[in-house]
N, C-alpha and C positions, 0 to 999 in steps of 0.2 A: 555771545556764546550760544551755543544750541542745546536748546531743552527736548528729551524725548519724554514722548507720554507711555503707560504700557499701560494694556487691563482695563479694567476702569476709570482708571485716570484720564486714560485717552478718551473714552467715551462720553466722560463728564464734561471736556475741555475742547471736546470736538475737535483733533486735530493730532497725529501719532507725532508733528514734530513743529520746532519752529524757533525762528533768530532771534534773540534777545538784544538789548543793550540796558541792563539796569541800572540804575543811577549811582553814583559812588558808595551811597550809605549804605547800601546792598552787601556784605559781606559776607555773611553765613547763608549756608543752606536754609534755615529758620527767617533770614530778614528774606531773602528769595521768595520763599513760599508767603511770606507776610506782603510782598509786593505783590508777587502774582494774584492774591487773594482781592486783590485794590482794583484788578484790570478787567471788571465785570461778572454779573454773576454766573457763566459757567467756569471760571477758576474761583470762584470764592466755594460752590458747591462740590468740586473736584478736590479743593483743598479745606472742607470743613470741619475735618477732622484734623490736623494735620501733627497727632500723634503717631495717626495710622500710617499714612502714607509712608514710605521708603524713599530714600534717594542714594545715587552714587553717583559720586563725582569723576570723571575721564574713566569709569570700569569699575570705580573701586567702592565698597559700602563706605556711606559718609552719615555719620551723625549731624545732627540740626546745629551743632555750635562747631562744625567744620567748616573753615573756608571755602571760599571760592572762589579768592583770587588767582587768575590767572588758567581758570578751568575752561576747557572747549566745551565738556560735552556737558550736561548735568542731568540724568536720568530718574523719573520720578514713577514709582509702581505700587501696587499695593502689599500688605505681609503675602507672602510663599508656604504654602504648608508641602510639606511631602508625602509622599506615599508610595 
């Protein structure tokens, strides 16, 4: 699957995108981020909070106990304020 970075994330993680394969047990956006946090530390520091951070799965806002089986894209950002 391919993971985008945006914001800070990217900057933390040094890199706006990149191919995954994570392991079966991998299911949720939450075990994701608890992998990615394992693969050294500019993703443990990029994901240190990982209340904060956002994700959406193929476009769409995904909560941490969403799936992600069978997702392409999996986008990770920080909160959006508006103005």
């Amino acid at each position: 699957m391919k993971l985008v970075y945006f914001a800070w994330v990217r900057e933390r993680v040094g890199r706006p995108e990149e191919m995954v394969a994570p392991p079966d047990e991998v299911a949720t956006v939450a075990d994701l981020v608890g992998w990615l946090r394992g693969r050294g530390e500019e993703y443990a520091y990029a994901f240190e909070n990982p209340g904060v951070v956002r994700a959406a799965i193929d476009r769409v806002h995904a909560k941490p106990d969403a799936s992600i089986r069978g997702a392409a894209e999996i986008a990770f950002f920080p909160p959006m304020t508006g103005g």
